[in-house]
SERO-127563 format. One record per residue (C-alpha): residue number from 0; x, y, z. Coordinates in steps of 0.2 Angstrom, whole numbers. Example, Ala and Ser with C-alpha at 12.3 -4.5 7.8 and 13.67 -1.06 7.14 Angstrom:
BEGIN
ATOM     i       x       y       z
ATOM     0      62     -22      39
ATOM     1      68      -5      36
This chain:
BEGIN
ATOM     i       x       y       z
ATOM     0     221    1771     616
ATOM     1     201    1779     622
ATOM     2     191    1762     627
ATOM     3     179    1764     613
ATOM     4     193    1766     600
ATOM     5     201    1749     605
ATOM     6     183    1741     608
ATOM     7     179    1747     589
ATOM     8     198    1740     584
ATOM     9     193    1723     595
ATOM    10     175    1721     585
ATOM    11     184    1725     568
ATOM    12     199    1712     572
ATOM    13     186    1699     578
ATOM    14     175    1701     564
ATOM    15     190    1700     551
ATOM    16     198    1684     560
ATOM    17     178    1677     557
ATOM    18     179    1681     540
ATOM    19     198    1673     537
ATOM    20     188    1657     546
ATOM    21     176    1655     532
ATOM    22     182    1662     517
ATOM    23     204    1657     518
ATOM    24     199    1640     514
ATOM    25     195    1632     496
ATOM    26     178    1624     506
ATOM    27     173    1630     524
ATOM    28     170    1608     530
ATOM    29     156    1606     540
ATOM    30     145    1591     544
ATOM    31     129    1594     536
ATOM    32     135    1609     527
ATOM    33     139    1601     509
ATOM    34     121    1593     509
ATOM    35     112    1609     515
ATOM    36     124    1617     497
ATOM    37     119    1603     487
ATOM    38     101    1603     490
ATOM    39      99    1622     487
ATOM    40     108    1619     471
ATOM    41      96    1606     463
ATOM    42      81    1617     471
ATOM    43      90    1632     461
ATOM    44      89    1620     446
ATOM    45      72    1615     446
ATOM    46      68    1634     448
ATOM    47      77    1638     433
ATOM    48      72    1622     424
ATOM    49      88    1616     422
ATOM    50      91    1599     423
ATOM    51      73    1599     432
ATOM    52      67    1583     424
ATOM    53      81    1573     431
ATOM    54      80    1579     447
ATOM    55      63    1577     447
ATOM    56      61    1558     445
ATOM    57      69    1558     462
ATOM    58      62    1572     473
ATOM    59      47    1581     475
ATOM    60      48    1600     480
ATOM    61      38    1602     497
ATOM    62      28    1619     497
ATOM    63      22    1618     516
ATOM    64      28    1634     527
ATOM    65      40    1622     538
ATOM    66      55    1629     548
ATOM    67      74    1623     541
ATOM    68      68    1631     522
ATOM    69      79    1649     524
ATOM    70      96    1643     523
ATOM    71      92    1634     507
ATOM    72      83    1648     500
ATOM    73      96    1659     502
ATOM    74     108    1647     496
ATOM    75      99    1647     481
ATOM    76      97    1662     478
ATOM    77     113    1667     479
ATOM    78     118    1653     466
ATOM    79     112    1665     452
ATOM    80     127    1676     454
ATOM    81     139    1665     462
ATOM    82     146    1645     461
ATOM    83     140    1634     475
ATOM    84     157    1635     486
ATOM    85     156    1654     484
ATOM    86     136    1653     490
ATOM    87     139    1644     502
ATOM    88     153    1654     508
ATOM    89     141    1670     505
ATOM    90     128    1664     515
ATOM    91     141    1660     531
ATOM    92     148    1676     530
ATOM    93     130    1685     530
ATOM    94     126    1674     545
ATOM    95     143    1678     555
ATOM    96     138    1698     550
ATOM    97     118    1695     557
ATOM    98     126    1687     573
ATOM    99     139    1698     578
ATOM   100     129    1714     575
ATOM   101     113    1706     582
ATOM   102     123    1704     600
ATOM   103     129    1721     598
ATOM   104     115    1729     598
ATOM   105     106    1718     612
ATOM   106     120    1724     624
ATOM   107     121    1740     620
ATOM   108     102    1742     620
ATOM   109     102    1732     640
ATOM   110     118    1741     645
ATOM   111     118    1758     638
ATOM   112     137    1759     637
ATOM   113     150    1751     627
ATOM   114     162    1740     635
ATOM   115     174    1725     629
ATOM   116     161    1709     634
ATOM   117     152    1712     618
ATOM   118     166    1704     610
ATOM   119     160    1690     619
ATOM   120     148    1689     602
ATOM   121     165    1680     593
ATOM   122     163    1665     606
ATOM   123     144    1660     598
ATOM   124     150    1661     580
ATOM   125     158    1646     578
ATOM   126     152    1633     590
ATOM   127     149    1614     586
ATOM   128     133    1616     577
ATOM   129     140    1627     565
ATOM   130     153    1616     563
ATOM   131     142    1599     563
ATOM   132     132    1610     549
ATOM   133     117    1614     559
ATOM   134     114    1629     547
ATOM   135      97    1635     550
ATOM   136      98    1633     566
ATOM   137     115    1642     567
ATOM   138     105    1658     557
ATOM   139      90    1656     568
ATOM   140     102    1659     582
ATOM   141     108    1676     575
ATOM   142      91    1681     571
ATOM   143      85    1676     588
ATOM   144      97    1691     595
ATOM   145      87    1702     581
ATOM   146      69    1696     588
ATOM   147      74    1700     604
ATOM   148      82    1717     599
ATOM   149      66    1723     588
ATOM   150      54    1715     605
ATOM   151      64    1727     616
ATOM   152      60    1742     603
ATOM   153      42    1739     602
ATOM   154      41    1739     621
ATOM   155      50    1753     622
ATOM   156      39    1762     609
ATOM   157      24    1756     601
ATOM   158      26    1761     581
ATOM   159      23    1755     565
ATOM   160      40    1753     562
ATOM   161      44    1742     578
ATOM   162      30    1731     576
ATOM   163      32    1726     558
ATOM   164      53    1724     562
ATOM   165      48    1712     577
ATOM   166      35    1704     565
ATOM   167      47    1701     553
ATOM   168      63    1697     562
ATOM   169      50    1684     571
ATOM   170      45    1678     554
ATOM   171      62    1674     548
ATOM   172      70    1666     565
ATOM   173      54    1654     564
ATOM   174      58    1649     542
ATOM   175      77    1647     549
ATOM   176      73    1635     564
ATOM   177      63    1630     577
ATOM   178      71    1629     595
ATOM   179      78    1648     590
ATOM   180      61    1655     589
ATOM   181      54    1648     603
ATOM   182      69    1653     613
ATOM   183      65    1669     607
ATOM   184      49    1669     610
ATOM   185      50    1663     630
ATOM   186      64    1678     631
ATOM   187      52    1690     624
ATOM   188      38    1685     635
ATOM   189      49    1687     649
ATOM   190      54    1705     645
ATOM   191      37    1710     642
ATOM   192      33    1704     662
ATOM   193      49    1713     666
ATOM   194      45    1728     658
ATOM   195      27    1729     665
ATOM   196      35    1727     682
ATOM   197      46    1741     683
ATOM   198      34    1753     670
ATOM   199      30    1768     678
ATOM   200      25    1777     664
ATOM   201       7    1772     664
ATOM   202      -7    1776     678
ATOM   203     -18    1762     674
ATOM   204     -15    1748     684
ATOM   205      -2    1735     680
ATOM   206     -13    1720     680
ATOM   207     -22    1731     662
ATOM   208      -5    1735     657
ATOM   209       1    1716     657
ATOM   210     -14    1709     649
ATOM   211     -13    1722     637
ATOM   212       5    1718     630
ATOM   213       1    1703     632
ATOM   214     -12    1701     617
ATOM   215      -1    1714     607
ATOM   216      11    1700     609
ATOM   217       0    1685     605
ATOM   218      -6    1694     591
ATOM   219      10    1696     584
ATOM   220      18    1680     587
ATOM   221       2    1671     587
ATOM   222       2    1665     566
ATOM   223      18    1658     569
ATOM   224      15    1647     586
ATOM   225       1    1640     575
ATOM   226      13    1636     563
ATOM   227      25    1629     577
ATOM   228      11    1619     583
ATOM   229       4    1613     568
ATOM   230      22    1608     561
ATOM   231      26    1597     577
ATOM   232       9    1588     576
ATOM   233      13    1584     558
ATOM   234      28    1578     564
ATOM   235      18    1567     578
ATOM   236      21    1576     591
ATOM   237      34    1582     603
ATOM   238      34    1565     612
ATOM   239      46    1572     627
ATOM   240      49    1563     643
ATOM   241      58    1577     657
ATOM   242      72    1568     666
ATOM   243      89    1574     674
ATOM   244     105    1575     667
ATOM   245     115    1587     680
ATOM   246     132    1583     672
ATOM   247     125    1596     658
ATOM   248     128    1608     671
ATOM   249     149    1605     670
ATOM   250     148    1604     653
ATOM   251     140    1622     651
ATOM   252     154    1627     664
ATOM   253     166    1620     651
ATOM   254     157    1627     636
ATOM   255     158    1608     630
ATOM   256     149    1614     612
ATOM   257     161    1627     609
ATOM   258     173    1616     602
ATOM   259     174    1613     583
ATOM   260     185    1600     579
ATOM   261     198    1598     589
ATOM   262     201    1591     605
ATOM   263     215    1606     610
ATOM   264     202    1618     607
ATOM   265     196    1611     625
ATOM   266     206    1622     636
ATOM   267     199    1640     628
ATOM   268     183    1633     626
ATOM   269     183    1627     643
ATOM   270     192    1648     650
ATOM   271     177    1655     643
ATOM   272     164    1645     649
ATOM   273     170    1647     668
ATOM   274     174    1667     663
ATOM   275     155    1669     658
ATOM   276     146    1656     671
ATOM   277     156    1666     684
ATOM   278     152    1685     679
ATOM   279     134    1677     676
ATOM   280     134    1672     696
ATOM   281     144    1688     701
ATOM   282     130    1699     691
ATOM   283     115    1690     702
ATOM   284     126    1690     718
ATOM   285     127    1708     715
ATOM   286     110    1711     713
ATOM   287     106    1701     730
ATOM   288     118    1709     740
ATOM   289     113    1728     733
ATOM   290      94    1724     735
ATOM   291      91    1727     719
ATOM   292      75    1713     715
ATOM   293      70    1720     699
ATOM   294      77    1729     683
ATOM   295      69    1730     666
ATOM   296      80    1719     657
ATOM   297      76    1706     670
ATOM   298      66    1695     657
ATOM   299      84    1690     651
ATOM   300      87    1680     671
ATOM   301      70    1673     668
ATOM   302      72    1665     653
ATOM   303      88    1659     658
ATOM   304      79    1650     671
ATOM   305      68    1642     659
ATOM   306      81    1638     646
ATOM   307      92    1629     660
ATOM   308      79    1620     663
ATOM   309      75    1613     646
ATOM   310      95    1610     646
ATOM   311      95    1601     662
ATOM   312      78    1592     659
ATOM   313      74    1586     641
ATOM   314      80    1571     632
ATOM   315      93    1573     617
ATOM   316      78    1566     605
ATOM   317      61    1569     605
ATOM   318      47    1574     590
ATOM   319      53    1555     586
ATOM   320      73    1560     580
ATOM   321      90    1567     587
ATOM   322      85    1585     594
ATOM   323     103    1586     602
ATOM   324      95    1599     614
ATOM   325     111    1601     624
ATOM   326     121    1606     611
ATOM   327     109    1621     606
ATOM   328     104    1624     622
ATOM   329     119    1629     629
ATOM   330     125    1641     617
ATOM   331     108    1653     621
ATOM   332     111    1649     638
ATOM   333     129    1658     638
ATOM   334     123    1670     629
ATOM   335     111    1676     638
ATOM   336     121    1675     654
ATOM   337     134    1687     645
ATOM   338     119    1699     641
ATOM   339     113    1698     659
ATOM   340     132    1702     665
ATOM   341     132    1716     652
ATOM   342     117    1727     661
ATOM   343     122    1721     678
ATOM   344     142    1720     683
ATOM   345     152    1737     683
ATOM   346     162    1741     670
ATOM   347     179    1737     675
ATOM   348     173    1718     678
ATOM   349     165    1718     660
ATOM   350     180    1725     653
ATOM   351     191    1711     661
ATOM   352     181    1699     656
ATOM   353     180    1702     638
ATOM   354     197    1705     635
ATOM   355     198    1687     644
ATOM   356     186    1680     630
ATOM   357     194    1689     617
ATOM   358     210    1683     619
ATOM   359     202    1664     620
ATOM   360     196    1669     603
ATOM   361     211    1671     596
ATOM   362     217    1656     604
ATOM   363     203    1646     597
ATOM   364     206    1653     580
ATOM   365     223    1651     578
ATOM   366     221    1632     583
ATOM   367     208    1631     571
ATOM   368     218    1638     555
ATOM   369     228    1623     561
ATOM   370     214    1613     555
ATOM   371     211    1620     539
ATOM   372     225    1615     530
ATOM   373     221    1598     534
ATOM   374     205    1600     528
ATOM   375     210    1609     513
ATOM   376     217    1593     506
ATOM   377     206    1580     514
ATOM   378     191    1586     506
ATOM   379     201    1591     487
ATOM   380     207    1573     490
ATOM   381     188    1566     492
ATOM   382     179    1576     478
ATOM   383     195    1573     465
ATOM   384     183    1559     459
ATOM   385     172    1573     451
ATOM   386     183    1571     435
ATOM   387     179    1552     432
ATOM   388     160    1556     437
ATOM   389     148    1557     421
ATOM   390     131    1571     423
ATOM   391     116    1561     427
ATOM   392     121    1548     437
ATOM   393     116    1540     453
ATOM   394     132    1540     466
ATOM   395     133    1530     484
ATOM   396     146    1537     496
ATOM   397     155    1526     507
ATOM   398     162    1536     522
ATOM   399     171    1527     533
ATOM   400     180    1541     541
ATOM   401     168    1555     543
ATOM   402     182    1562     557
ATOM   403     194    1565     541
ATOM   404     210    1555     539
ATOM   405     226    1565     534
ATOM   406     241    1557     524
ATOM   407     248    1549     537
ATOM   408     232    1540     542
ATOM   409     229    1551     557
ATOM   410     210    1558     562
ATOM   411     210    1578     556
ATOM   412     192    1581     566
ATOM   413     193    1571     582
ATOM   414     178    1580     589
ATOM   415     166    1581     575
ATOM   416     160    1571     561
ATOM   417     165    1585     547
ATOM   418     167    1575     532
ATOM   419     150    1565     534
ATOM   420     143    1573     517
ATOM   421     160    1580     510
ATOM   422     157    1574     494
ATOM   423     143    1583     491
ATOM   424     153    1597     482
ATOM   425     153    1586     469
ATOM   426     136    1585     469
ATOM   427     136    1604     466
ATOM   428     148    1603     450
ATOM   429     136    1593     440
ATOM   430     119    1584     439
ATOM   431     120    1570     451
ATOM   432     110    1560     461
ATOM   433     119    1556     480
ATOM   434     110    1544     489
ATOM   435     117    1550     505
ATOM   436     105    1564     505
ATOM   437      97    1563     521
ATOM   438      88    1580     521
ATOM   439      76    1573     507
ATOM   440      70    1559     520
ATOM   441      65    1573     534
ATOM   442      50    1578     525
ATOM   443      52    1594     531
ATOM   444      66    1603     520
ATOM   445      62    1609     501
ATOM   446      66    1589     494
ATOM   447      56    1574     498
ATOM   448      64    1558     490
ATOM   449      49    1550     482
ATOM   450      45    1534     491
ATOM   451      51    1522     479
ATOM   452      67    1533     475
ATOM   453      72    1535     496
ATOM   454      87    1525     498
ATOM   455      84    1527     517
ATOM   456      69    1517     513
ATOM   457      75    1504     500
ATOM   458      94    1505     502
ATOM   459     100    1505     519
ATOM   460     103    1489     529
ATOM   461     109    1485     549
ATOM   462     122    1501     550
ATOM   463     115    1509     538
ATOM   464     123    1519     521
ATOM   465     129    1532     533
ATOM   466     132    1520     547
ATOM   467     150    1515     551
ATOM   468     153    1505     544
ATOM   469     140    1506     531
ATOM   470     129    1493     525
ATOM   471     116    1493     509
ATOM   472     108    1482     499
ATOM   473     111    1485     483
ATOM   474      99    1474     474
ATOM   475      85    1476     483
ATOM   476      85    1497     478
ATOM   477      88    1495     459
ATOM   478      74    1481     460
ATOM   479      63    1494     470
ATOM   480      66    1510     460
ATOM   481      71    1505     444
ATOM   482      88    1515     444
ATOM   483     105    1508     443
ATOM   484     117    1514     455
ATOM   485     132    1520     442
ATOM   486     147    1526     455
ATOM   487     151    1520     473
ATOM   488     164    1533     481
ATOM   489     172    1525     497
ATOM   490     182    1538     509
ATOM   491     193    1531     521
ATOM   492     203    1518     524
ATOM   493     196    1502     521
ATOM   494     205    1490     532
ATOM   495     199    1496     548
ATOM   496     185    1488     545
ATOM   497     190    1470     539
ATOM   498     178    1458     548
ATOM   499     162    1468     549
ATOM   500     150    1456     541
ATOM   501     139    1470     535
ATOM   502     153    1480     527
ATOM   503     161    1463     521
ATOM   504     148    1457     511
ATOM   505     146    1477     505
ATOM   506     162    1473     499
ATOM   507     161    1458     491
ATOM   508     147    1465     479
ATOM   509     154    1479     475
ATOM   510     169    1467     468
ATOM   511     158    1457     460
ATOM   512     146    1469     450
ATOM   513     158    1485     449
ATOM   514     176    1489     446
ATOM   515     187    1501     452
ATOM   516     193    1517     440
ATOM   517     201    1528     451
ATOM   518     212    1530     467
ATOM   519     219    1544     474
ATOM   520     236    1546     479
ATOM   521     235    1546     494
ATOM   522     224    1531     495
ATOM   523     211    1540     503
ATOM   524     197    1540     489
ATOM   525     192    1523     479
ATOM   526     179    1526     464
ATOM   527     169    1513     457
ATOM   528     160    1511     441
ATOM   529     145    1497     438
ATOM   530     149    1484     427
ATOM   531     143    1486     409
């Protein structure tokens, strides 16, 4: 078979098994993903005025133009013409699309030919932060690759048409998440200095050209960095202290964060980490060896530079909460190192090494379906408490195996907490308030729980009501808002947990002031009603 036909039958095939990943399951699990669904549902109610005066005695709707807002808007929108599981389902599928042809038109923009690393792309779509539901930043990631795409058109040649596609594309990866547009402005910045160096179109001096480019970006990306700024000051600042953490550097070897769920997704995570670190190295010993110092496309090595040293320098938390920098850093950093092996290595290296990464994608997958099936029935067994639920009611989950627990009592997702808001499908079925909605106490998604309404505020006690094991008082929230708490759900099982003061006195009021009316049966899922 002709290398373009099989690398077209390699995209379609990857692009397929993507699209078996999210839609062959009743629910594609994720961490946060259920809570991102559910809170685009009640935003989609209060737009419509449905339901909006019960939602509404709990949340406010922010306006402001924060990041984190696209996935919940699009979420929304799609709710219109779709149920929740099928929206959110929608919504990964246009982010899997936006990714993988995003990629593919960076590296065939940098490397002029087609060759198999582009299906390298299939290794970035599900990675840990998809999986821990990280959605905005998971769609700011594939619309970093389309900022960086329209950047390299409007450098190329300066149009109407390139600057508003940069404008926009800029726009959108800032309203889907922060650390994606300012990865994409550094590697933009970086190709403009690239470009200017190696421009030999232009007789006026260089120094004009740069400085030039450089207020046609500023102008362009300028509205947004003041609202990067003035977001971060609202959220008190950045607050970062730089210190080492070298052993990040064999965890981007290993491709740590490509893993999923499962612990035997290690060994193909781990393949294609060394397979692209390695080509990465080869590519800039190349260039050493060859004398080749500068190349157009070189902007891509310098913000690699500066992205490994974000990765190897900053703290996990900083603008005062749980950044997880390593985790999102290292996915760009990968990427980028495959774009930079794409313009740099000959062919016949790039080819070898894509088919490496593809096969470690199939590999990946079919471990994955493994998964599924588990998961399929863990989260029908969680949400079967839908039925004994009534509309308008205030619900407390219990999650004491946010790892998912099969019927055999065995952990489903030993490497990521994927059940944490699970039941939050429910949630999406009927008007419900689940006091386990910690994007309303961010302040900077579309809810805010009003003050005296925030169970993060007024609820949560030592662990906390998503610690583990969770601890709550009870009394002192109904006392503060004025609301009864009419359904506990507890997921798990509880005996693991016997002697936890916190989660024994948990226990003992819920026996005293509710009583039980249902069980699954498998055990897994307890629902409580208060007491009359």
């Amino acid at each position: 078979m002709p290398r373009v036909k099989l690398l077209y039958t390699l995209m379609i095939a990857g692009i397929a098994m993507c699209l078996v990943q999210i839609w062959w399951p009743a629910y594609y699990l994720t961490g946060d993903g259920p809570c991102h669904l559910y809170n685009a549902k009640v935003l989609h109610d209060i737009w419509n005025r449905h339901d909006a005066s019960f939602y509404q005695r709990f949340y406010d709707v922010i306006y402001a133009p924060n990041p984190n807002w696209l996935s919940s808007i699009i979420m929304g929108w799609f709710m219109y013409f779709a149920s929740a599981v099928v929206a959110e389902k929608l919504f990964l599928t246009i982010y899997a699309l936006v990714l993988a042809l995003g990629f593919y038109k960076v590296i065939k923009q940098v490397s002029g030919s087609s060759s198999y690393i582009i299906t390298i792309v299939f290794l970035f779509v599900f990675h840990h932060t998809l999986a821990k539901g990280f959605y905005n930043f998971s769609l700011g990631t594939a619309l970093y690759f389309w900022m960086v795409w329209s950047w390299l058109r409007f450098i190329a040649q300066r149009n109407t048409i390139n600057t508003l596609l940069f404008f926009v594309f800029t726009g959108l990866t800032f309203f889907s998440q922060l650390l994606p547009f300012a990865f994409g402005a550094i590697t933009c910045f970086s190709l403009l200095i690239s470009h200017i160096a190696t421009s030999t179109s232009s007789k006026r001096p260089r120094a004009f050209e740069f400085i030039r480019a450089a207020a046609e970006f500023g102008v362009l990306i300028g509205p947004y960095v003041g609202l990067m700024f003035w977001f971060t000051d609202k959220q008190g600042g950045a607050g970062i202290e730089l210190k080492h953490h070298f052993y990040r550097a064999v965890e981007l070897v290993q491709y740590k964060y490509g893993i999923v769920a499962s612990a035997r997704e290690e060994l193909f995570a781990a393949i294609s980490g060394f397979t692209i670190v390695t080509m990465f190295i080869v590519a800039l010993v190349m260039r050493v060896r060859q004398k080749e110092w500068v190349n157009k496309y070189d902007g891509f090595i310098y913000s690699f530079a500066i992205l490994l040293i974000i990765y190897l320098f900053f703290p996990e938390n900083f603008m005062h909460r749980a950044i997880l920098i390593t985790m999102r850093t290292q996915l760009f950093l990968l990427a980028i190192a495959g774009t930079v092996a794409a313009y740099t290595l000959p062919q016949k290296i790039k080819n070898a090494g894509g088919l490496v990464m593809m096969c470690c994608f199939i590999a990946l997958s079919f471990i994955r379906f493994g998964v599924m099936n588990d998961v399929a029935d863990a989260v029908k067994d969680y949400n079967s408490v839908a039925a004994y639920i009534k509309p308008y009611s205030v619900v407390l989950p219990l999650d004491l195996a946010p790892e998912g627990v099969n019927t055999h009592a065995n952990t489903i997702a030993n490497r990521n907490y994927s059940f944490t808001h699970a039941l939050h499908y429910t949630g999406c079925s009927k008007p419900l308030i689940l006091l386990d909605n910690y994007e309303a106490n961010t302040g900077y998604f579309p809810l805010l729980w009003q003050y005296k309404m925030n169970p993060y505020a007024h609820l949560s006690t030592g662990n906390g009501i998503e610690g583990l094991p969770p601890s709550a008082d009870i009394d002192h929230y109904v006392a503060t808002s004025g609301t009864p708490i009419n359904y506990i759900v507890v997921w798990g099982y509880v005996s693991k947990f016997a002697g936890d003061p916190g989660f024994d006195g948990l226990q003992q009021y819920i026996g005293q002031h509710y009583h039980r009316i249902y069980t699954s049966a498998s055990g897994r899922t307890t629902l409580f009603e208060l007491n009359p």
